[in-house]
C-alpha positions as a Markdown table, in Angstrom:
| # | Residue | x | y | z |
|---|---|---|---|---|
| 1 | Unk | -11.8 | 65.0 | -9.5 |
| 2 | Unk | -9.8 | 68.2 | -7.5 |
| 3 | Unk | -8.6 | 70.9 | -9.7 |
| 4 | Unk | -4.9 | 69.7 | -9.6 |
| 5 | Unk | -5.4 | 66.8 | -11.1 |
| 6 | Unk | -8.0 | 68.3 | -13.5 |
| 7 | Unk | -5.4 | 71.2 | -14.0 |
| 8 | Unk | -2.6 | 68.5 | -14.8 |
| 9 | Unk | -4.4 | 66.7 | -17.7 |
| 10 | Unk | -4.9 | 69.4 | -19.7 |
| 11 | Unk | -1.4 | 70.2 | -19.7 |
| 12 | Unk | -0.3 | 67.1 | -20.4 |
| 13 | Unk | -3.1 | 67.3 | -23.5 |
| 14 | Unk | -1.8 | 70.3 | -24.7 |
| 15 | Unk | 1.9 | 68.6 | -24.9 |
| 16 | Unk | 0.9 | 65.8 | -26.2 |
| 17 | Unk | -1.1 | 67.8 | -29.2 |
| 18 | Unk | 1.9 | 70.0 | -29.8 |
| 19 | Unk | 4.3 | 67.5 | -30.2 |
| 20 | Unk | 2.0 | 65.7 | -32.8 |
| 21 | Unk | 2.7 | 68.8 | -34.6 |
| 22 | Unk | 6.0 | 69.8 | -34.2 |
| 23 | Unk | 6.3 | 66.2 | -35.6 |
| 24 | Unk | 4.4 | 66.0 | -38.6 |
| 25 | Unk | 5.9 | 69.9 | -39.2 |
| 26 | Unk | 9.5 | 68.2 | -39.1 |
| 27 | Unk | 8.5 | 65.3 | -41.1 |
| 28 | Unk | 6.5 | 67.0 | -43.4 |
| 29 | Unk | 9.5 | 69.6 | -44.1 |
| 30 | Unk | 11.7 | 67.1 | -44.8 |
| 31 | Unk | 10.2 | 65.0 | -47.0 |
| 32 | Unk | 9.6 | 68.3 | -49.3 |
| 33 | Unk | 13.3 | 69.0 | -49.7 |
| 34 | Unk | 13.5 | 65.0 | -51.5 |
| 35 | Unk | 10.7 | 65.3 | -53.5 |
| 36 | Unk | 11.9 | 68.6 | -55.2 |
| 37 | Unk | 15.4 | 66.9 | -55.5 |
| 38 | Unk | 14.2 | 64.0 | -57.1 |
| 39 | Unk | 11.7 | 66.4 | -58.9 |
| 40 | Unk | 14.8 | 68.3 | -60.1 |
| 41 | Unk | 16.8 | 64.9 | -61.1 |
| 42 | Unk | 14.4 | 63.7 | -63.2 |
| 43 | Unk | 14.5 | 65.7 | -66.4 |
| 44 | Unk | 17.9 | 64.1 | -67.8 |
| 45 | Unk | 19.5 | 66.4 | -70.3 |
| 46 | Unk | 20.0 | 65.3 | -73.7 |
| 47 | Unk | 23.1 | 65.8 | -75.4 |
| 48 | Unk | 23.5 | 65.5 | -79.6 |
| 49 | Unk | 22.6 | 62.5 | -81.6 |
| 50 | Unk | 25.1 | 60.5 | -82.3 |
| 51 | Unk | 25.4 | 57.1 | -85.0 |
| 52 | Unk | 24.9 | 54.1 | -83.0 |
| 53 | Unk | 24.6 | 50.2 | -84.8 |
| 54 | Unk | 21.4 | 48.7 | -83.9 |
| 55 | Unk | 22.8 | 45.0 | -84.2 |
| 56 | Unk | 26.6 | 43.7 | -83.5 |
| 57 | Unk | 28.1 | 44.4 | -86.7 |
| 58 | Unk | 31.2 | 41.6 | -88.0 |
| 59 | Unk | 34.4 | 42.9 | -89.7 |
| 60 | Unk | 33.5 | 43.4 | -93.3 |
| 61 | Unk | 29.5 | 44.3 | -92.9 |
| 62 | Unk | 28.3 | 46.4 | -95.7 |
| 63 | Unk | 26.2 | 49.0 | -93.8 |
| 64 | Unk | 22.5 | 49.4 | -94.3 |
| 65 | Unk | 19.9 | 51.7 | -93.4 |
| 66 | Unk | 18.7 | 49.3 | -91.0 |
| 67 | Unk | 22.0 | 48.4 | -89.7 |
| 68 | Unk | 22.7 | 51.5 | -88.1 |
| 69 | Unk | 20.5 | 54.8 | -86.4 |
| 70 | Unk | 21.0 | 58.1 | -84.6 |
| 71 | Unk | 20.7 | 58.0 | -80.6 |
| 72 | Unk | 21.1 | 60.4 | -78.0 |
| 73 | Unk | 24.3 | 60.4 | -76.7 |
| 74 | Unk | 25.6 | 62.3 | -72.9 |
| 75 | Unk | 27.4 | 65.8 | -74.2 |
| 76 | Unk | 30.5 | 65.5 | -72.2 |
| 77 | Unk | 31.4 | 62.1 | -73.5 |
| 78 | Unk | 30.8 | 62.4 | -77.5 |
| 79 | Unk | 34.2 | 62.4 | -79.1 |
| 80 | Unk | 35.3 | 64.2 | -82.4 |
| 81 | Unk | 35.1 | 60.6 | -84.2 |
| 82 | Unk | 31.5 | 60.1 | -84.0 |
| 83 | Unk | 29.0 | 60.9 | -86.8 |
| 84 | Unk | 26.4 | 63.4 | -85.3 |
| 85 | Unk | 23.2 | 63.9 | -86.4 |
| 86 | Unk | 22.8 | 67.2 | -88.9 |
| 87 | Unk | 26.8 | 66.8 | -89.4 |
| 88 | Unk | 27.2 | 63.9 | -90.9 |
| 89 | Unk | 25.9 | 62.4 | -94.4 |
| 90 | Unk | 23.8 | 59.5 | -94.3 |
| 91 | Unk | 23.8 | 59.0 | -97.8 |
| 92 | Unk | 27.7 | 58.6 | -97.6 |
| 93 | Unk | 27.6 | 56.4 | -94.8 |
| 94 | Unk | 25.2 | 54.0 | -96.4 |
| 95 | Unk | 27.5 | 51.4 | -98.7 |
| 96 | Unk | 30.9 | 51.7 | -96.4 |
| 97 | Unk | 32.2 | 48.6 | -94.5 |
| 98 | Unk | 33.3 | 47.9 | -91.2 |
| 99 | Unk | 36.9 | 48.0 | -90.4 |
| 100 | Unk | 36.8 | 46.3 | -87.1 |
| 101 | Unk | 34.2 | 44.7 | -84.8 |
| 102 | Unk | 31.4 | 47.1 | -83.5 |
| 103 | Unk | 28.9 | 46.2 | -80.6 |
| 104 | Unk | 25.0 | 46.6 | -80.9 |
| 105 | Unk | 24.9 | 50.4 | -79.3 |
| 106 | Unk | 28.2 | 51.3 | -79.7 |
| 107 | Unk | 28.8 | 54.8 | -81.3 |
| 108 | Unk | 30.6 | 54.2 | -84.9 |
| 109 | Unk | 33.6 | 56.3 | -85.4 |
| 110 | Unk | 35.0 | 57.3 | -88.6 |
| 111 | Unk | 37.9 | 55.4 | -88.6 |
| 112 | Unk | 36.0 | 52.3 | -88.2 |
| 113 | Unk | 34.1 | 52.6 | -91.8 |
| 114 | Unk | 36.3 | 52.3 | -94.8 |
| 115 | Unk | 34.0 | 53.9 | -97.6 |
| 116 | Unk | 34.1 | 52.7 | -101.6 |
| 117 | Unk | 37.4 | 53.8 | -103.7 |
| 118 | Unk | 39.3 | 54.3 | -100.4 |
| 119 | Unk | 42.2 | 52.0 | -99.8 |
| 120 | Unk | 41.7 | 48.3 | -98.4 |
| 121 | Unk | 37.5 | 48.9 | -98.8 |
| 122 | Unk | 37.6 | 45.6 | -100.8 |
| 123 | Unk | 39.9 | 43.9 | -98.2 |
| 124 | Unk | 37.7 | 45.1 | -95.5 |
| 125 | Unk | 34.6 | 43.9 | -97.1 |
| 126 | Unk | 35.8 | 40.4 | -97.0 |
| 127 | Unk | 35.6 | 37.9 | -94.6 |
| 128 | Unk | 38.5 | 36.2 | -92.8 |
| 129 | Unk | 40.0 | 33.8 | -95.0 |
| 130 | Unk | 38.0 | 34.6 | -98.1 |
| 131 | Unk | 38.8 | 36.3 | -101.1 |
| 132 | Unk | 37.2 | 38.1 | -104.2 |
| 133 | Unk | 36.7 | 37.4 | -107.8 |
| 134 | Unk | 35.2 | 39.0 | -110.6 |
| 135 | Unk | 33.1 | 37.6 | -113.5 |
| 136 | Unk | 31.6 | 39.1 | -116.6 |
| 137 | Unk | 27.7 | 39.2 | -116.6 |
| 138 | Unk | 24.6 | 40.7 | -119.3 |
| 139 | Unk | 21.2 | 41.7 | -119.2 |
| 140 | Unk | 20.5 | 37.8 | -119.5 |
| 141 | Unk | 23.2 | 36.1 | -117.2 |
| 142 | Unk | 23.1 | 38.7 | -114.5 |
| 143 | Unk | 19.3 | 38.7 | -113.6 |
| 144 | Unk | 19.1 | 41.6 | -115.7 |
| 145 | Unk | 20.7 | 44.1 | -113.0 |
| 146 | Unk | 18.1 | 42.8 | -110.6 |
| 147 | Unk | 21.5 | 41.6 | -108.3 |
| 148 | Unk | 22.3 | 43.6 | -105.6 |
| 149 | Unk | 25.3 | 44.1 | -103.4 |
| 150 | Unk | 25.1 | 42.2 | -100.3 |
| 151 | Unk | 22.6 | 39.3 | -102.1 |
| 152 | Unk | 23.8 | 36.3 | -102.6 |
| 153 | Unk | 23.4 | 34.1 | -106.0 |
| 154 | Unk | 24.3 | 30.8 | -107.4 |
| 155 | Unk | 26.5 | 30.3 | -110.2 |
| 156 | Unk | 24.9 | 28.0 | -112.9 |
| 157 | Unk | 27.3 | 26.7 | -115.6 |
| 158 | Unk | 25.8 | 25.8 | -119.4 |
| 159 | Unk | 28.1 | 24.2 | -121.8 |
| 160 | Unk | 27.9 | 21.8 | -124.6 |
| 161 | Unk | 29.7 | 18.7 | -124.4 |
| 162 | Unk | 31.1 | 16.7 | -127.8 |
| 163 | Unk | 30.4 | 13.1 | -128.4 |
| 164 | Unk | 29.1 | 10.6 | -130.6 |
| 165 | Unk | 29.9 | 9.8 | -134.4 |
| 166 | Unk | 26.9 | 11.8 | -135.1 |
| 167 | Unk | 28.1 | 15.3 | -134.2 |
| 168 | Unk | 25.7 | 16.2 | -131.9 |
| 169 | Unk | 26.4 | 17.7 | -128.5 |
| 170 | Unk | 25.3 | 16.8 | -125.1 |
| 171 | Unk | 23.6 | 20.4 | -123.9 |
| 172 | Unk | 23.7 | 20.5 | -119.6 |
| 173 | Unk | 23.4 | 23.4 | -117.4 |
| 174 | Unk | 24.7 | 22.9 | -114.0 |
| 175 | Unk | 24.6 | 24.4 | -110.4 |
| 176 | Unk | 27.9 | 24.1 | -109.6 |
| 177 | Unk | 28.3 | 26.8 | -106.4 |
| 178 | Unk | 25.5 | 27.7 | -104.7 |
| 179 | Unk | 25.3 | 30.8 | -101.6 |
| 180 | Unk | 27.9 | 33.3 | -102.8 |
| 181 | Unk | 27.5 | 36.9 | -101.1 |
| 182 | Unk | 27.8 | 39.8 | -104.1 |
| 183 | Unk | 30.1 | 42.4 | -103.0 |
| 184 | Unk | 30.0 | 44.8 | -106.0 |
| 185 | Unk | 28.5 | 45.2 | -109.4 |
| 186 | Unk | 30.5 | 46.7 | -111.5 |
| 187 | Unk | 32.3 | 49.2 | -108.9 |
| 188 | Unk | 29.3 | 50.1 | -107.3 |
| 189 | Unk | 29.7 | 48.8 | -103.6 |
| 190 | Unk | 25.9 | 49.9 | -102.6 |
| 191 | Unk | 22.5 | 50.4 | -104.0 |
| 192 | Unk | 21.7 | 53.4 | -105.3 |
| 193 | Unk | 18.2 | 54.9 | -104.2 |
| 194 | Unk | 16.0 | 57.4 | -105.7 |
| 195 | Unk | 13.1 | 58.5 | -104.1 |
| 196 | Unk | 13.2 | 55.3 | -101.9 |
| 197 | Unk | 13.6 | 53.0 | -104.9 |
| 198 | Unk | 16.5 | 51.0 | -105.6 |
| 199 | Unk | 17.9 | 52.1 | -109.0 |
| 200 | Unk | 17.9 | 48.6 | -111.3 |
| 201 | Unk | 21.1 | 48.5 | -113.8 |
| 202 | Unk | 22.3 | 45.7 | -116.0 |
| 203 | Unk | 25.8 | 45.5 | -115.1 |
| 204 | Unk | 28.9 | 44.1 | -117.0 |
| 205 | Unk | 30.7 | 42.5 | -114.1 |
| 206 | Unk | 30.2 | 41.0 | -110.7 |
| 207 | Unk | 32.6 | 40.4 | -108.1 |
| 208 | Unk | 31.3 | 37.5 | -105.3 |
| 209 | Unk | 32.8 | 36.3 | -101.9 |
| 210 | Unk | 34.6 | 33.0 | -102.6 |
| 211 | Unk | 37.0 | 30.4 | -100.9 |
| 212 | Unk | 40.5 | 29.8 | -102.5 |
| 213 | Unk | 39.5 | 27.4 | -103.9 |
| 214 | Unk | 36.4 | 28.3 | -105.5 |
| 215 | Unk | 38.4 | 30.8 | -106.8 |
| 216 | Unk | 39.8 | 28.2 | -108.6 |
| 217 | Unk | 36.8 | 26.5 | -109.7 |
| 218 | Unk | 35.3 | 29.4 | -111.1 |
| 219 | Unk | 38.5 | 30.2 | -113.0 |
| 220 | Unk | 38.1 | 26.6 | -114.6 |
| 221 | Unk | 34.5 | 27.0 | -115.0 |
| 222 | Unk | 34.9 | 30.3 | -117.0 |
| 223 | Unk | 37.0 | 28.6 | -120.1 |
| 224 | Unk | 34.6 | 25.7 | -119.9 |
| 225 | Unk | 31.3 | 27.5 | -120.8 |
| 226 | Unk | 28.9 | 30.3 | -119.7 |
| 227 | Unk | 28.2 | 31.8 | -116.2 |
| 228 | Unk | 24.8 | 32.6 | -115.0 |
| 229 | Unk | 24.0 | 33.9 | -112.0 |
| 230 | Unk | 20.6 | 32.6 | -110.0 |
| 231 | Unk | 19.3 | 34.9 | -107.4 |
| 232 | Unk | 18.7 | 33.9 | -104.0 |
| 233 | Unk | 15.6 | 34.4 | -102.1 |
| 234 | Unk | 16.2 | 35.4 | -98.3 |
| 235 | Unk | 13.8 | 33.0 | -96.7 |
| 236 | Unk | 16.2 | 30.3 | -98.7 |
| 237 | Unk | 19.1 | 31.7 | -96.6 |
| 238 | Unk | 17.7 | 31.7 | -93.2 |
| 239 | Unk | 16.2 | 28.4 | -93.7 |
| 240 | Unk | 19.5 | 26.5 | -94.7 |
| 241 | Unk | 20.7 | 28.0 | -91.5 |
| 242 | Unk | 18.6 | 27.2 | -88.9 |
| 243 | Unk | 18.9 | 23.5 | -90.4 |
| 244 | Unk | 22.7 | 23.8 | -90.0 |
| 245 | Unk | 22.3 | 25.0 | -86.6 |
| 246 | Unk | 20.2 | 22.1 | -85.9 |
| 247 | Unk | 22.1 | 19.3 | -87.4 |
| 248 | Unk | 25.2 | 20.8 | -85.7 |
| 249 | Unk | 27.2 | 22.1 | -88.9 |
| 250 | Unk | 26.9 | 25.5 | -87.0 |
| 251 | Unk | 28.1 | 25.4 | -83.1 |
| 252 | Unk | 27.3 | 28.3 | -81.0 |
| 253 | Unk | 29.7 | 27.9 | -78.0 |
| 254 | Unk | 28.1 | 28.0 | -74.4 |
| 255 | Unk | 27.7 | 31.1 | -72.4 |
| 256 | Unk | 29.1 | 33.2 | -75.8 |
| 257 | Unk | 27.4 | 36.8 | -75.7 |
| 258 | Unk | 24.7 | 38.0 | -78.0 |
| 259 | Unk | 27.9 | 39.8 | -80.3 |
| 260 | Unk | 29.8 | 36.2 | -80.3 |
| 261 | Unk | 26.2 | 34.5 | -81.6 |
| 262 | Unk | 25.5 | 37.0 | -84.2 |
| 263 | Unk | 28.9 | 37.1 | -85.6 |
| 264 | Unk | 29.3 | 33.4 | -85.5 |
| 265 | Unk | 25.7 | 32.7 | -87.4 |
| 266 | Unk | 26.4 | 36.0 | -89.9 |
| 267 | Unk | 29.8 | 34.3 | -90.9 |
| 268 | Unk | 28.0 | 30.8 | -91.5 |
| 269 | Unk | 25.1 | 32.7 | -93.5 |
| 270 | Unk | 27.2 | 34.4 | -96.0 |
| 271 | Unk | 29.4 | 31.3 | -96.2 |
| 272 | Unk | 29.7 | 29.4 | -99.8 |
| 273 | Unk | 28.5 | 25.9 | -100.3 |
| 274 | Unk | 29.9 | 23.3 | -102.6 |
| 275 | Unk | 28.0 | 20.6 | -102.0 |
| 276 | Unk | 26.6 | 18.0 | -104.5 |
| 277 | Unk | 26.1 | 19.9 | -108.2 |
| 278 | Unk | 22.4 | 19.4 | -109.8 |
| 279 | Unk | 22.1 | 19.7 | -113.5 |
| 280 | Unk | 19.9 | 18.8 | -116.6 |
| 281 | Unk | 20.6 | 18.2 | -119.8 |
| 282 | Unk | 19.4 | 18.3 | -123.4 |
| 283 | Unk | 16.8 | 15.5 | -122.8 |
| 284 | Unk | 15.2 | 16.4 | -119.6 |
| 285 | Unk | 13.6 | 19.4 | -121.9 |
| 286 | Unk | 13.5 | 17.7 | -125.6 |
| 287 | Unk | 13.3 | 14.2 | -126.6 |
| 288 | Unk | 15.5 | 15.4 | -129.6 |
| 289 | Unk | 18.1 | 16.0 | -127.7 |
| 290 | Unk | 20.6 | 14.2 | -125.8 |
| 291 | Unk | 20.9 | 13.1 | -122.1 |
| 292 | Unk | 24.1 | 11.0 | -121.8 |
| 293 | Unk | 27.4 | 10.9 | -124.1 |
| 294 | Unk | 28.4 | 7.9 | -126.1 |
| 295 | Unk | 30.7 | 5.6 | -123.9 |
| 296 | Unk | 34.4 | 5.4 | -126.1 |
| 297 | Unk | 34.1 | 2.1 | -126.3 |
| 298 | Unk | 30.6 | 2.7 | -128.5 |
| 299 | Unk | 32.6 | 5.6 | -130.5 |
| 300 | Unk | 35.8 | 3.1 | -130.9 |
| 301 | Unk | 32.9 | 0.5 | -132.5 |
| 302 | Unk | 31.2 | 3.6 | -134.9 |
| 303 | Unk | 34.7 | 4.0 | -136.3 |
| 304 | Unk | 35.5 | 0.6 | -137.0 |
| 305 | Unk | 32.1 | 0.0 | -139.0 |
| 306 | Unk | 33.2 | 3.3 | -141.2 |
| 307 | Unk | 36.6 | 2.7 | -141.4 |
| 308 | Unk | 37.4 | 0.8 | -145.2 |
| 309 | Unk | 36.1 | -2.1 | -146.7 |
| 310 | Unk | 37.7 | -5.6 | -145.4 |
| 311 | Unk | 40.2 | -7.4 | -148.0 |
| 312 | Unk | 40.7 | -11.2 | -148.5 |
| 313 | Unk | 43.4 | -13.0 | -148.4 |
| 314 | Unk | 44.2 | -12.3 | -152.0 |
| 315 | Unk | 44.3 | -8.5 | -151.4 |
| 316 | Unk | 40.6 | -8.4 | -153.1 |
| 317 | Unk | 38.8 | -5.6 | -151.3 |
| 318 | Unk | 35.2 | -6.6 | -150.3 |
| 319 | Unk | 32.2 | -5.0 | -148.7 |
| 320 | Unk | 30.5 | -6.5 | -145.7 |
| 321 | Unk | 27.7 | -8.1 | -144.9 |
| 322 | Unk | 25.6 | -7.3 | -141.8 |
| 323 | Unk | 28.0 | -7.2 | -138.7 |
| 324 | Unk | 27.8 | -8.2 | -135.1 |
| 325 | Unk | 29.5 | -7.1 | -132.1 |
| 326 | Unk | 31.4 | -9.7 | -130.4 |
| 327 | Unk | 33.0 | -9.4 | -126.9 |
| 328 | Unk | 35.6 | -11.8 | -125.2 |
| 329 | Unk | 36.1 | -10.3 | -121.7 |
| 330 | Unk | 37.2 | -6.9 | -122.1 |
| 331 | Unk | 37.8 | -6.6 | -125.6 |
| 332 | Unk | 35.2 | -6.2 | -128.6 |
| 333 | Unk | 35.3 | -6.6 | -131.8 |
| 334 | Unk | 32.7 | -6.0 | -135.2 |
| 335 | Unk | 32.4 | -9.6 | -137.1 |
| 336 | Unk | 30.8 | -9.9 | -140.4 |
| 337 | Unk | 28.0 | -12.3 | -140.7 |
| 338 | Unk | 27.9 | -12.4 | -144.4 |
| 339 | Unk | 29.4 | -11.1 | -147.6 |
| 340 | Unk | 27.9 | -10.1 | -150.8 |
């Protein structure tokens, strides 16, 4: 090979090798530029924590510790309404109700809790269409204070029921509502907590979630005999709902958002039921007791055996014999069988 050629290789090496670095120099140097950029973006900076609700909360939800936390929140977009953390009072917050529908991560505001004493907290704790009615309780008719705002109870009515010649009473308790959410006891709208305990206290009223018309009812049932409330157990509540969702009684409508769902199934949770009453009476627990009340057509019979002695024809008063009841379609009658 001549020295021109030779002399023309190495030139073209030496190009071809200092390109290959100029290149990886240019990409090199601007790859580092990105990297530091999205080095620098990463670290996001947090702004104050502010009160967020950790589920869609309905109108009319009695906040709970669980309902609600404390999430960081961009600086430039917290408002004046919102409850930050180290500002606010938690203790305060806990019991209020909500004013108007909040979505799961949405920042509450302080005009959308209505606390306890302020005006329209009772109107905001109920539901649409329901209302609220109060009811004297004790130590023994009101779980002794084991009842809780936002539990819900059955109302058992005992009364004693007249009939029979005899005197005696028919005793009978009955279950005649069942699923009625507890609002307040006495005017105590939350639980109180010490230590992380829930303070137990007999109270001397109770006011419960109801219908119009089981208003009514429990007006009625008040002047008939005595109220007694029967705790509910949660598992109870959450079972009687999925069953209602699967027989249909509870329709979640198609493509509806989480917030639709859990507002449409926390409405048919806490609603009352009026179904089909149980009851017992006297004789299921004594044989001494009753378990029916005599027919009037039996009491009509008791009177006319003690009513007074039969006369003759004469006007002579006589005392009969052994009787028998004698019936000719719907009318009865007691016939003597024999005279002494």
């Amino acid at each position: 090979m001549d020295k021109k050629k030779l002399t023309l290789l190495l030139v073209a090496l030496v190009i071809a090798v200092g390109t290959a670095l100029g290149a990886r120099t240019l990409f090199v140097g601007a790859a580092a530029p990105q990297a530091s950029a999205a080095a620098a973006a990463a670290p996001e900076a947090k702004g104050p924590k502010v009160l967020v609700a950790q589920r869609a909360l309905p109108v009319g939800t009695i906040i709970t510790a669980d309902s609600v936390s404390y999430q960081a929140w961009p600086k430039d977009m917290v408002q004046d309404a919102y409850f930050i953390d180290g500002e606010a009072d938690m203790s305060k917050l806990l019991g209020t109700v909500v004013r108007y529908p909040v979505t799961a991560g949405q920042p509450l505001t302080q005009g959308a809790l209505v606390a306890p004493g302020d005006r329209g907290f009772l109107a905001a704790a109920l539901g649409p269409g329901m209302r609220a009615i109060t009811i004297p309780v004790s130590a023994k008719t009101g779980v002794a204070g084991f009842v809780f705002p936002g539990d819900h109870v059955d109302l058992v009515l005992t009364q004693s029921v007249k009939g029979g010649g005899d005197g005696q009473q028919l005793k009978a308790s009955e279950t005649i509502l069942k699923n009625l959410r507890v609002l307040a006891t006495d005017q105590a709208t939350s639980t109180e907590t010490v230590e992380g305990k829930s303070v137990v206290r007999t109270s001397s009223t109770v006011t419960l979630e109801v219908t119009p018309r089981i208003a009514e009812k429990v007006t009625v049932a008040e002047t008939i005999g005595q109220l007694s409330l029967s705790l509910r157990s949660l598992a109870d509540n959450q079972s009687e709902l999925d069953k209602m969702v699967a027989s249909g009684a509870v329709k979640l409508p198609e493509g509806a958002s989480k917030e639709q769902e859990d507002r449409i199934l926390s409405q048919a949770l806490n609603r009352p039921v009026e179904g089909p009453t149980t009851f017992q009476t006297g004789g299921d627990v004594s044989r001494f007791q009753r378990s029916t009340v005599p027919a009037a057509r039996d009491q009509q019979m008791a009177r006319q055996m003690a009513a007074a002695p039969a006369m003759t024809a004469t006007g002579i008063p006589v005392r009969l014999g052994p009787t028998v009841r004698v019936t000719r379609g719907k009318s009865t009658e007691v016939v003597s069988v024999g005279r002494n």
